[in-house]
N, C-alpha and C positions, 0 to 999 in steps of 0.2 A: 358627603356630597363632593363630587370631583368635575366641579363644571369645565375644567380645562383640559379632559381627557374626551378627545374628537370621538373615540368608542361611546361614550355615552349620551349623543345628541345621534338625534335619525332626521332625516329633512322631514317636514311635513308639508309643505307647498312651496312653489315654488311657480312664477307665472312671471311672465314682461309683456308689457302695456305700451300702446300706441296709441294716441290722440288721434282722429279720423278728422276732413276736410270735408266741408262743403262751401262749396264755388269760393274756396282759395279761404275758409277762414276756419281758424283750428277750434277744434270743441272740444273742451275737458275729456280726459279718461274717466269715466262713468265710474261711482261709487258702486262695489263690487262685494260681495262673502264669498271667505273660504271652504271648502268641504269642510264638513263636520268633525271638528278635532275633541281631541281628550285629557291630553296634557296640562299639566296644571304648570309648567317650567317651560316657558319658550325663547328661542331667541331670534329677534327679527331684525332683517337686514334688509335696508332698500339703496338699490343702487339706479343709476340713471345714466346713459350715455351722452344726453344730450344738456342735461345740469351745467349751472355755468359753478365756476367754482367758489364764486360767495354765496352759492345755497348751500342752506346746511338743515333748514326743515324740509319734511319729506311728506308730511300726512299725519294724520291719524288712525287707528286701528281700535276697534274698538270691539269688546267681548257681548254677544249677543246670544241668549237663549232663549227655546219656543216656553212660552211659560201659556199653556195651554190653548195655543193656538195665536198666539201674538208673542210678540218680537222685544224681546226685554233687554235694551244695554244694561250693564253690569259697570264696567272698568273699561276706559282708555289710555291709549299709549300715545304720546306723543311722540312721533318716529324722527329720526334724525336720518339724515345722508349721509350714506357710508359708512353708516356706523353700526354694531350690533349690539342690540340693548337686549336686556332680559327683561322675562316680562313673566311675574307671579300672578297667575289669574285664579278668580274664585273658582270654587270648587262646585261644580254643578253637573261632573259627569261630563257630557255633550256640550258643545257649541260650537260656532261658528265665531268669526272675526268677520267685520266689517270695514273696507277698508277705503279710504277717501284720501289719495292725491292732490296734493293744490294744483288748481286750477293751468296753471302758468306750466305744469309739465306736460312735455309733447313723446316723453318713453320714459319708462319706469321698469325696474324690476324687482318683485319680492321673493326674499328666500324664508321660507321661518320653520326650524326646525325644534321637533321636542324633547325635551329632558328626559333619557329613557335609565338612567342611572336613579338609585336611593335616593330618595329627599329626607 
């Protein structure tokens, strides 16, 4: 396994978030899922333009499957700022991540790409 060979990670999402105003007062970025992934080796990265620089938590992500028509977490990550973590998820074929922001950020961006090399 060659996790530091950039040939072998493909992006798999990739989205930046805006906290939305009404009559001048900011509202959380809405808890969100990703399109439907497969990858069992991911690596997720959140970044923020607007982040002050003693933040260093960023959210949570968390692995989500239909287990026959309802919504099953599995495993979460606890994401950091700026930082790219790996992230081994079970193995169920299909899911989605779920992904929840603290509250206090007004733009966010996730990048999370999958392990397409040997495991």
């Amino acid at each position: 396994m060659d996790l530091s060979n950039p040939s072998n990670w493909s992006l798999r999402y990739v989205q930046s978030f805006t906290s939305d105003y009404i009559r001048g007062l900011g509202l959380p970025i809405p808890v969100f899922d990703t399109d439907t992934l497969s990858d069992r080796l991911l690596r997720v990265r959140v970044t923020s333009s607007t982040a002050k620089d003693t933040w260093t938590y960023a959210g949570r992500a968390t692995q989500v499957i239909d287990a026959g028509g309802v919504d099953t977490d599995l495993d979460s990550l606890y994401m950091k700022l700026n930082v790219s973590l790996l992230w081994q998820l079970q193995d169920f074929g299909s899911y989605r991540l779920r992904v929840a922001f603290p509250k206090y950020f007004t733009q966010a961006t996730i990048s999370i790409f999958g392990y397409t090399g040997s495991l």
